[in-house]
N, C-alpha and C positions, 0 to 999 in steps of 0.2 A: 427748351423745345417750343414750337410755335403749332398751333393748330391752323390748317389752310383750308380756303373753302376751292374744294377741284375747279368746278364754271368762273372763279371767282380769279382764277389765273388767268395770263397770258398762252398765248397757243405752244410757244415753245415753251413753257411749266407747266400745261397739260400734256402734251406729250411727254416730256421727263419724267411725271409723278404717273403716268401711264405704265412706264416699262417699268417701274418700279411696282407697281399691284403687279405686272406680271409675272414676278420670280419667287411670289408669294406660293407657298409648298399647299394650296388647298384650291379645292374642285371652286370652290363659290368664287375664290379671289381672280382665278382663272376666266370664271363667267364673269365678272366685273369688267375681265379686259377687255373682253368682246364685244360688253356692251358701250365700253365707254369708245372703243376703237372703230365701230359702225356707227357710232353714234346716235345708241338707242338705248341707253339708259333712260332717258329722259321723256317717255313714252308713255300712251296710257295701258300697252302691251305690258309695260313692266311696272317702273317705281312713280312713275309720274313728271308729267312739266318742271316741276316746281322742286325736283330732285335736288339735295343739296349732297357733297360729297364729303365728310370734312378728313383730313388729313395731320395725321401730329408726325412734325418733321423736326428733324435738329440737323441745320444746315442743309445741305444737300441728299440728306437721309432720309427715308420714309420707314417709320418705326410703326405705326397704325392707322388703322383708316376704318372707316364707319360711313355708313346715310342714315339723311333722314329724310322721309317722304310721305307721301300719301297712301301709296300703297307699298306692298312686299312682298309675298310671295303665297299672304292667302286668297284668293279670288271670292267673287259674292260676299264683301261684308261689308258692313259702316263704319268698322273701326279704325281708325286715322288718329293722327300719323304713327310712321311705323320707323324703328332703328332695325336696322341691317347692315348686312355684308360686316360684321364688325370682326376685326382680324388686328391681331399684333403677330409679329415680325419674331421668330426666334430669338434672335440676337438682344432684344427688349422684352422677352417676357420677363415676369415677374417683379415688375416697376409699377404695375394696377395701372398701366396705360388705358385698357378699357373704361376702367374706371372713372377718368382725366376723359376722355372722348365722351361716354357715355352723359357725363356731369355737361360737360357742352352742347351735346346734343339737347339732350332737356330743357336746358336754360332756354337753349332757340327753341324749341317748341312752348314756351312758357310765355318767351316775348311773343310768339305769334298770334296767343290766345287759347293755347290748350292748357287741360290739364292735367292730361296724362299722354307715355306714347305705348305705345307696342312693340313686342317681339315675337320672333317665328323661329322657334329655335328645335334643333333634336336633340338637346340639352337637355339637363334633369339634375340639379342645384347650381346650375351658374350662376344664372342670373335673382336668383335669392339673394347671392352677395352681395348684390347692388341693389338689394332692397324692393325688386320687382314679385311681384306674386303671381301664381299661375291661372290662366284664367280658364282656359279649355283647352282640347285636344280639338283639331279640325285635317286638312286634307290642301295640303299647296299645290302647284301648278299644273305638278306632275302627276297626283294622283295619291302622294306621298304622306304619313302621316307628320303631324308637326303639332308642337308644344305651342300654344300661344299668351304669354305674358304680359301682364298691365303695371306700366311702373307709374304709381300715382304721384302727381306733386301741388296739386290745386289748393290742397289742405293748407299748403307754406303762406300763399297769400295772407296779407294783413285782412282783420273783418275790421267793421267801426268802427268797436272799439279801439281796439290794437291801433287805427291810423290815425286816433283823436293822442293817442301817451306817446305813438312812434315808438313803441314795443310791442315786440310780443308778451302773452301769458308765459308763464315758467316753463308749462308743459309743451307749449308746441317749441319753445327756444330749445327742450332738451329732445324734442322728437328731431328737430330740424337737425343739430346735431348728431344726433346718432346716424339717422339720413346719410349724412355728408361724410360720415368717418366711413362708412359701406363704400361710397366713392373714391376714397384715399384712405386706406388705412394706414395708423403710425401713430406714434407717440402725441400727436397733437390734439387727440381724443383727453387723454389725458390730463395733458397741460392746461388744455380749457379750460376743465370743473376744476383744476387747482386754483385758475387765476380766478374766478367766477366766486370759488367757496372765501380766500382770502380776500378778497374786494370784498365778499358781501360781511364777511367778521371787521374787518375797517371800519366800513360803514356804519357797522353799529358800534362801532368805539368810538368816532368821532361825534355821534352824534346829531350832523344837519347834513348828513348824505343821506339819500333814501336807499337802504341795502336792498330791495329788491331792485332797482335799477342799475345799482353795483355786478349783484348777481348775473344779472341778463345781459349789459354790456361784458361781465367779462366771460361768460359763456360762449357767444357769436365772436369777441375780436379776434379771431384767426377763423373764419368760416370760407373766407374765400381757400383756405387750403383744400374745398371739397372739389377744386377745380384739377387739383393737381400739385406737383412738385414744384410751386414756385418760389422764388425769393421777392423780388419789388411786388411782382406781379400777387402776388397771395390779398396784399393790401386793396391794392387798384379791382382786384375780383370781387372782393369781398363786400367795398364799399360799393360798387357798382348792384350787387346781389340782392344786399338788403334794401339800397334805392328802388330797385323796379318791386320787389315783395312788399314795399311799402313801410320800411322800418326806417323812418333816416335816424332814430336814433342810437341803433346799431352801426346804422352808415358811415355812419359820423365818429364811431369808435372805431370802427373795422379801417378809416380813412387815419386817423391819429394814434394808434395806439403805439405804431412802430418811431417817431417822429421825436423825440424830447427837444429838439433845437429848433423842431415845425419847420425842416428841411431836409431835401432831400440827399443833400450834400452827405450826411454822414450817418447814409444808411448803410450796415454792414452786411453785403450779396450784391449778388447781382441785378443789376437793373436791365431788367427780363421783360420789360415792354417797350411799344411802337413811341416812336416819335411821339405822335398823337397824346398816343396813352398816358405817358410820362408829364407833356405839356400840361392834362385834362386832372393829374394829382396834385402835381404841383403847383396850379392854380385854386386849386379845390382847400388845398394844407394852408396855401397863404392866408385865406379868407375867415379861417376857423380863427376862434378866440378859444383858447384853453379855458375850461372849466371844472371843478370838482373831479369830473366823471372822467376825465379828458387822464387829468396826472392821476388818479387813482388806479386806472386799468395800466398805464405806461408804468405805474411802478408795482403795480401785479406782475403785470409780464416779467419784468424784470427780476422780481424775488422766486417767480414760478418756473419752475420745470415742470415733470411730472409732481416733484411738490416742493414746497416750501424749501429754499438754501439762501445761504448769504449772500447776497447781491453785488458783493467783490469779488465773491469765488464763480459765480457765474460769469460775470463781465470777462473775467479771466480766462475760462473757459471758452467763451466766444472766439475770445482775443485770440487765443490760441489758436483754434481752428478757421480759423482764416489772416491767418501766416502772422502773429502779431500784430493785427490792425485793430485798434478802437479810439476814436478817435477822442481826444482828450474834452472837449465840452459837453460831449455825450456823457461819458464817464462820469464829469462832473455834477450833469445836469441829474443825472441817476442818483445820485446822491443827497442832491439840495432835494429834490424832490421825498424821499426817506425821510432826512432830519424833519421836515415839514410836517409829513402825517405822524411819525412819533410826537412828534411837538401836540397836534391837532387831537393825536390817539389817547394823547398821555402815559406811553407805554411803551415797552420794547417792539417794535414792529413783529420779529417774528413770532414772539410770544401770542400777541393779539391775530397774526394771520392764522394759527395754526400747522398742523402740519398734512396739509390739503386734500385731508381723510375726508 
């Protein structure tokens, strides 16, 4: 799936993603088409100049769509910017698409210098799920009553500290976390504190790793899943995520953890981003030099699920599920890297990870 920005298209893909809000089965997505088909979305009448639209599409498909703007549909306040019109497609629900849009939205409002956005909803626990809180009852365009919701994210930013070590504290790494699982829930809430708990028991078996920075990087290396269902793309989010919050040394795991060969050659999924994007990792991966922190989280990952297994029965497993494919230096690199920290642990590995309780 790709997320699209509406203005940000061609005149003939704004009218194609046009008739498509319009078969959308609800009053608001209907008012959407109006606006965008007079050409008054973009108004201080409505959402604002500065309207952004974004759209999650797979192929020629529009699965959901969302704004972010200035304004919404409360009148008389200071509160800015706001997410609206947010609608998924029947055919996609129950995929936490919102979720995957909502995670986007934010982030753009994060690079633009906010630090939190708004909602205007007649809603009552939705948007809890994603972690927003309610803030007042007020009165929209029409006269109407409306719920208004504040989803905070300023708190993520690195302080001094945090951007002197290029970590976070423990505790905002497991707030951040939970945060991000609200935007995509699944099993990878899980996997994290597996891989985070056995890195940080390594690390105290070896000896000259520092286990709290075990713990943190393997808490965050799957954080870009808060963006959505990706495969290549999960990595390229993630390190890009912790860059602008100011962690690069999350960044720098979230960039390497998938990687045992430090290419991209024999990553297993789909390679699920832009030209660009792709160029912008695989320049990024070449430039790393493997360290401590680097093969310890690669071989967390690799021993973790939701917990602690054999790292030949998992590989297998993988292998499996995408039709027989693992490629054989991966496989192997998986391995030497194991013997290593036993070597280093003095010990059974899985004994010393536990069993990711």
């Amino acid at each position: 799936m790709i997320i699209r920005e509406y203005y940000s298209c061609d005149a003939a893909g704004q009218a194609h993603w046009r008739e498509a809000i319009a078969k959308s089965d609800w009053n608001a997505g209907q008012k959407l088409h109006e606006l965008l088909s007079t050409d008054t979305l973009r108004t201080k009448e409505w959402i604002g100049a500065d309207a952004r639209l974004y759209l999650l599409t797979e192929d020629d498909q529009l699965c959901a769509f969302c704004t972010l703007a200035a304004n919404d549909d409360v009148p008389d306040t200071d509160l800015t910017p706001w997410i609206g019109f947010v609608y998924t497609f029947p055919a996609w629900r129950g995929q936490h698409l919102s979720g995957t849009l909502l995670a986007h939205a934010i982030e753009q409002a994060r690079t633009d210098g906010h630090t939190a956005v708004y909602i205007s909803t007649g809603h009552s626990g939705l948007y809890e799920k994603y972690g927003a809180a309610f803030l007042e009852h007020n009165k929209d365009l029409w006269g109407g009553n409306t719920r208004v919701y504040r989803l905070d994210f300023g708190w993520m930013q690195a302080d001094g500290n945090e951007r002197e070590s290029g970590l976070p504290c423990r505790e905002k790494a497991e707030r951040i976390l939970e945060v991000s699982h609200l935007l995509n829930p699944g099993p990878w809430r899980e996997h994290s504190y597996c891989v985070a708990r056995a890195a940080e028991r390594i690390a105290n078996a070896c000896g000259d790793i520092d286990p709290e920075q075990a713990y943190l990087c393997g808490l965050l290396h799957d954080i870009g899943r808060r963006f959505g269902k990706g495969h290549l793309r999960h990595a390229y989010d993630g390190w890009q995520f912790m860059e602008h919050l100011g962690f690069p040394g999350i960044a720098r795991i979230c960039l390497t953890h998938s990687f045992k060969t430090q290419t991209l050659d024999d990553y297993i999924g789909n390679h699920d981003l832009t030209g660009k994007e792709e160029g912008a990792l695989k320049e990024a991966l070449a430039a790393c030099h493997y360290d401590d922190l680097d093969l310890l989280i690669q071989l967390c990952d690799s021993i973790c699920g939701t917990q602690v297994m054999n790292i030949e029965e998992r590989m297998l497993d993988v292998k499996r599920r995408y039709g027989g494919y693992y490629p054989q230096d991966k496989w192997n690199a998986n391995l030497e890297i194991l013997r290593t920290f036993e070597a280093r642990a003095g010990g059974d590995i899985y004994q010393i990870a536990g069993n990711g309780a």
